[in-house]
C-alpha positions, 0 to 999 in steps of 0.5 A: 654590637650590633648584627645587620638583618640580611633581607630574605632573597627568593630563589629560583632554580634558574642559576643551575639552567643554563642561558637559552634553555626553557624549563619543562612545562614552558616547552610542553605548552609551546608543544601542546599549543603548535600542535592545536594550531598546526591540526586547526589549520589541517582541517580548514584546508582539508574543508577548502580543498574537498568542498565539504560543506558545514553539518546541518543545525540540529533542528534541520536534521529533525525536519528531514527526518519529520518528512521520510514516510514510515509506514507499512504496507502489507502485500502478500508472497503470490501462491508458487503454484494452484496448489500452494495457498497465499501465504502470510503477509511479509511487513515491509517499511517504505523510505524511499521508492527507489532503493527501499522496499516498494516493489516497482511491479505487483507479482501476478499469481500463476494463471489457472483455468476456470473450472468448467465443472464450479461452472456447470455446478452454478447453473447446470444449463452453462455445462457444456458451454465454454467458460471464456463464452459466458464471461463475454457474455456477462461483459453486456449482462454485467452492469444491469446485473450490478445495478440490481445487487445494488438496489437492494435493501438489507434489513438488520442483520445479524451474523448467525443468520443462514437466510434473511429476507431483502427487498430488491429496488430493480428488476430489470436483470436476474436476481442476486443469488447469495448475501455475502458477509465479507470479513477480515481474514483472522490473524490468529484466533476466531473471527470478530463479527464487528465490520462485517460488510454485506454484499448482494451477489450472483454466483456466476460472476465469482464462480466464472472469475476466481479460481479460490473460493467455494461453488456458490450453490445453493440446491434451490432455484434462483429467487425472483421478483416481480416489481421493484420492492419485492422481497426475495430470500438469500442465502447468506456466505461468510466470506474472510478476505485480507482487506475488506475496504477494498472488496467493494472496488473488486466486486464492482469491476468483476459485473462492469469490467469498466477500467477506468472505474476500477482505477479511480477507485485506487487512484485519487485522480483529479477529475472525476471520469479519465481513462486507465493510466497508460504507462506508455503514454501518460504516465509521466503527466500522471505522475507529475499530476498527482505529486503537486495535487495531493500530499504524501499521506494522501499518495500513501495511503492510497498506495496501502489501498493498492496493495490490500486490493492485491492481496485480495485479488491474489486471496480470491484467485481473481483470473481476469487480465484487464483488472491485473493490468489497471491494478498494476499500472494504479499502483505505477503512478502511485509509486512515482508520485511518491519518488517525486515528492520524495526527491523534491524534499531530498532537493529542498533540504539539501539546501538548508 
């Protein structure tokens, strides 16, 4: 007899749910699925309505960062009184010169009297002769003066020498006094005798304008010369100051007082000869000049320049008003220029 093969019938769970009623998983993925949909639909609203706009690509991230100035300026905390000396230098990092670091204004050190005794010292002729008389008086000497330490002639020279022999090429004004050999001021340690400068000088324009060095005598009478290319012997002085690069600008104004020079030494004007920026009046046309004349680097660079000229005014005890107000209305068109560039490239990027 024969027995019918019953065809094996797959089942599913489906007869013990009732009609209308989906299983687990399907109701979990219709959830999952709303909910993925309902919070892609919140964001692009949220976009719309608050006006935001798409995040930058990757690369224009980097180009903005690429154009921030990262550098370091060193500018040195002013003395709180005569008696408290320059103290170390505070590192600060320039982003952005209205919120960052850059200060707007050069602190000025406290005023202090020329002593009329370092004077008397230099030359004991100018005893009782009022400090305030011979500085007006050196404002007409002052040029002739500077063009005789420039005329001299320093042989080889070697650091451990007290005295050398220079030849002078003007003798139309008095004789330079000492040999200078300005040097950086030590961090920590003992000097370098590499990038030593020399600088012919007359003891009478330092001891008459800074109130922080030594009295540069010498207990022999002033050297003399007759003819261009005589020789004469100097006395040499080491002399450690913050930034040596700039100690040439300083020692030029302190013979000629000429502002508009000392400026330009600071400055990278365009044209060769202008007058001190006066905030007042030209400060904008300056500020715009500068901005589209010279790149970034160029502005920073000179604005480090600032600060080393004031940190050796501030070493020196420099005492006279008009190079204090050149320096500081050089470092207010420096520090604008760089805002504007600044706030072009800010403007630039944003629309990227």
């Amino acid at each position: 007899m024969a027995v019918a093969v019953r065809p094996i019938r797959k089942s599913s769970n489906l007869e013990n749910i009732g009609v209308g009623v989906k299983s687990t998983s399907q109701k979990v993925s219709r959830a999952v699925s709303q909910t993925v949909f309902r919070d892609a639909s919140l964001r692009r609203r949220n976009r719309v309505l608050s006006g935001l706009k798409a995040p930058k690509p990757d690369d224009a991230v980097k180009r903005q960062k690429l154009v921030q100035p990262v550098v370091r300026v060193n500018l040195p905390t002013p003395p709180a009184s005569p008696c408290t000396p320059v103290r170390h230098f505070e590192r600060m990092q320039i982003h952005d010169s209205r919120t960052g670091p850059i200060p707007r204004t050069l602190t000025r050190p406290p005023a202090r009297l020329i002593s009329q005794e370092k004077v008397a010292d230099v030359d004991p002729v100018l005893a009782k002769v009022p400090v305030q008389y011979v500085r007006d008086g050196l404002k007409l000497l002052g040029p002739h003066m500077w063009r005789v330490a420039q005329s001299v002639r320093i042989p080889p020279f070697d650091v451990k020498q007290t005295y050398t022999t220079v030849k002078v090429g003007d003798v139309n004004a008095q004789m330079p006094t000492h040999l200078l050999a300005v040097y950086k001021r030590p961090a920590h340690g003992k000097a370098s005798a590499r990038g030593v400068q020399l600088h012919a000088t007359h003891n009478v324009i330092f001891a008459t304008h800074c109130a922080s060095i030594p009295v540069l005598t010498t207990g022999q009478p002033t050297p003399q010369a007759s003819y261009p290319g005589d020789n004469i012997t100097l006395p040499v002085l080491a002399m450690a100051v913050p930034h040596p690069e700039s100690f040439t600008a300083i020692h030029e104004y302190l013979y000629t007082k000429d502002r508009a020079v000392f400026a330009a030494r600071i400055v990278p004007y365009p044209s060769t000869r202008v007058s001190t920026p006066d905030p007042a009046h030209t400060h904008a046309s300056w500020v715009s000049r500068l901005a589209v004349t010279y790149s970034q680097q160029v502005l920073i660079t000179h604005l480090a320049f600032a600060a080393g000229a004031y940190a050796n005014m501030c070493a020196l005890g420099i005492q006279d008003d008009g190079m204090w107000h050149a320096l500081q209305a050089s470092w207010t068109v420096l520090r604008g220029a760089l805002l504007v560039q600044q706030q072009a490239q800010r403007a630039q990027f944003a629309h990227v």
